[in-house]
N, C-alpha and C positions, 0 to 999 in steps of 0.2 A: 209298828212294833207292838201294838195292842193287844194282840191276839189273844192273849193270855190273861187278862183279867178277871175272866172268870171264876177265878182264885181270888178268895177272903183277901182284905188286905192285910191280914193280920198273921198270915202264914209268910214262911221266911227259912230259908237254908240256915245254917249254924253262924254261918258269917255272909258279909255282903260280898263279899269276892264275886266277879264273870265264873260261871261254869260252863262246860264244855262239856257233851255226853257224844258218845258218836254209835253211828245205830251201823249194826252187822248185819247178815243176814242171806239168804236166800232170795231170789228174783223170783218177785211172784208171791210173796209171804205176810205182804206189807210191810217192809220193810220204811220204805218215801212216804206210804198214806200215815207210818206211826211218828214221822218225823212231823207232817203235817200237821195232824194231833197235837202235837206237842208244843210250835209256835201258833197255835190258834187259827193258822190259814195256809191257804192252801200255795205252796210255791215248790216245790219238790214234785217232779214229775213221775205222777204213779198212775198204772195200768192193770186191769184184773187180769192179767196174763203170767206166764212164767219166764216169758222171755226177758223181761224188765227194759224198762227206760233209761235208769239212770247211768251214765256209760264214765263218769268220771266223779272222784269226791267233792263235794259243794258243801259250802257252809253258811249258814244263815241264824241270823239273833232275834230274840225277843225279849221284852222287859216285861218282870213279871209286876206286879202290883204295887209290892214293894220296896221296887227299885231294883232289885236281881235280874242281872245278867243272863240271860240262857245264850248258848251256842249251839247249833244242833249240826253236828256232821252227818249228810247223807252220804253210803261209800256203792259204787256196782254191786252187783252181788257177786262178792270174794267168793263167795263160793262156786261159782258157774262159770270159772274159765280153765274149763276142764284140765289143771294143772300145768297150765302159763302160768309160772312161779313168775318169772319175769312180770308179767303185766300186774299180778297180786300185790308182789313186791314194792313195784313203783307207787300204786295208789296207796299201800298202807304208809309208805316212805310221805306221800303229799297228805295222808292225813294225818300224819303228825308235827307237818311243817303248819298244815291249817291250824291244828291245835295251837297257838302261842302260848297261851300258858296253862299245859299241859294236858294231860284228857282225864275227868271226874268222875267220868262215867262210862260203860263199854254197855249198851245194848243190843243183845241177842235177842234179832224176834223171829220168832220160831209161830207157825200160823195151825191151830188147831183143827183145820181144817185136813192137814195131812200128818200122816205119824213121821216122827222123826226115826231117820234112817242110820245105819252103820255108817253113810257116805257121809252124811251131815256130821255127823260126830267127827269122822278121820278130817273134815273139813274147817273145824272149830280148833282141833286139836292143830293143827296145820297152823291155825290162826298164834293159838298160844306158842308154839315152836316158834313162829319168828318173832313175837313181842319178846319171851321171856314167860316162863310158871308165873312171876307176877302179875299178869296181866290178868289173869282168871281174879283177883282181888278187886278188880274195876268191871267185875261183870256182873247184870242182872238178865234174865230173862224175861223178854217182853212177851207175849201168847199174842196173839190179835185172833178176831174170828169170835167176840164176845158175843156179837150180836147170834151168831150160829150155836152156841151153847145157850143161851137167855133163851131162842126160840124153841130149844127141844128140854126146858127145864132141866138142866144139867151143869151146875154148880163147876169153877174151876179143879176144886178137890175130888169132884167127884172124874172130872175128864184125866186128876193123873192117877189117881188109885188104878187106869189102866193103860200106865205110860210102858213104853218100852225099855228096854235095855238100855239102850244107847240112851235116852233121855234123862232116864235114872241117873245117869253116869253124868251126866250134862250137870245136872239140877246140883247133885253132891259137890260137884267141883266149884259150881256158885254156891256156893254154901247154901241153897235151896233159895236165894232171891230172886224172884219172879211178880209178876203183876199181870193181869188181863187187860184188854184194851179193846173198846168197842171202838173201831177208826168210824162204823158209819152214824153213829148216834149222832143224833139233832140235839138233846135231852141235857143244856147248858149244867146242871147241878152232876150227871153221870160222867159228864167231860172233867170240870175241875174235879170231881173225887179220885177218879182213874188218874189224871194228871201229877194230882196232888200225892196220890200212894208212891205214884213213880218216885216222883221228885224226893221221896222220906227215905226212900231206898237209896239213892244215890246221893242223903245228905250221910245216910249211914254206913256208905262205901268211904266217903270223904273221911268222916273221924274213926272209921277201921283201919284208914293208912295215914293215921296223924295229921288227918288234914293236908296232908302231898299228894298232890295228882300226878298219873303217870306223865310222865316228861320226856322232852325230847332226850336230854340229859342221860334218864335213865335209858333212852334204847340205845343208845352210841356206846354206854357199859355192855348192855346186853350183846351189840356186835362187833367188841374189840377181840 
């Protein structure tokens, strides 16, 4: 469960509570490599492909330095079953049975290597339609493809100053929380700051919804 020490031990969430973040996304975007990032090693099976590997929700933990909890749900990519609501439905339904006590955090990684599209959007929105409008309150936008801006000296602000429509739209609705992520960096100091920005972001989803994670609870209101 190691993975993660690379983090000061003197950094720490609001409280000791297990967190739960669970990563969205696209097949093909790095969606499993930003999960792997994030428990330190590598066990979520990721492919530089579009087609994606991961065909079911998995859930794996790591303890961070502190003693904190992580839980990181890796889900298929919801967005690539060309509207088999049905098969969407069931895995969002088993990632929130994974969640136990509840989910802290909703990462959207979106890969800079390609613009974000109309489809992606109506696909996101799709997402929020069956959680609940709440559910945009547990989202951040994760970027991967740091390494590909670092090489062409192109700053994250400077990559959305030429975001798209749709993305604009994206970023407003997370109230503009987003982070970069270099998945391929060797460079142990560039891993825990990326990690560690994540983690401030999702301790500050936490105390925007009073310290309540989204719950199983809340989605059974959401579909009576």
């Amino acid at each position: 469960m190691g993975g993660s020490a690379i983090l000061s031990d003197d950094w720490e969430f609001a409280t000791n509570e297990a967190r739960t973040v669970v990563l969205i996304g696209r097949a093909g975007d790095g969606k499993s490599s930003t999960g792997n990032t994030i428990l330190g090693r590598k066990v979520f099976r990721s492919m530089p492909h579009s087609a994606g590997v991961t065909t079911t929700c998995e859930v794996q933990r790591t303890q961070l330095p502190n003693g904190q909890i992580l839980d990181v749900i890796d889900t298929p990519g919801l967005f690539d079953f060309s509207g088999d609501s049905e098969t969407v439905g069931n895995e969002i339904v088993k990632c929130i049975d994974l969640a136990k006590d509840g989910i802290h955090g909703v990462l959207l990684v979106l890969s800079v290597r390609s613009r974000f599209t109309r489809e992606q959007q109506a696909a996101v929105e799709s997402f929020q339609h069956f959680f609940g409008n709440k559910i945009s309150d547990y989202m951040v936008v994760v970027f991967t493809g740091g390494d590909d801006l670092e090489d062409n000296d192109v700053t994250l602000d400077d990559y959305l100053t030429d975001r798209t429509e749709p993305l604009q739209e994206i970023l407003a609705m997370c109230q503009n929380r987003h982070v970069l992520f270099d998945n391929r960096s060797k460079d142990p100091i560039k891993k825990a700051d990326q990690l560690k920005e994540l983690l401030e972001q999702v301790s500050l989803v936490v105390e925007m919804n009073g310290g309540k994670p989204y719950t199983n609870d809340i989605f059974k209101k959401l579909k009576v």
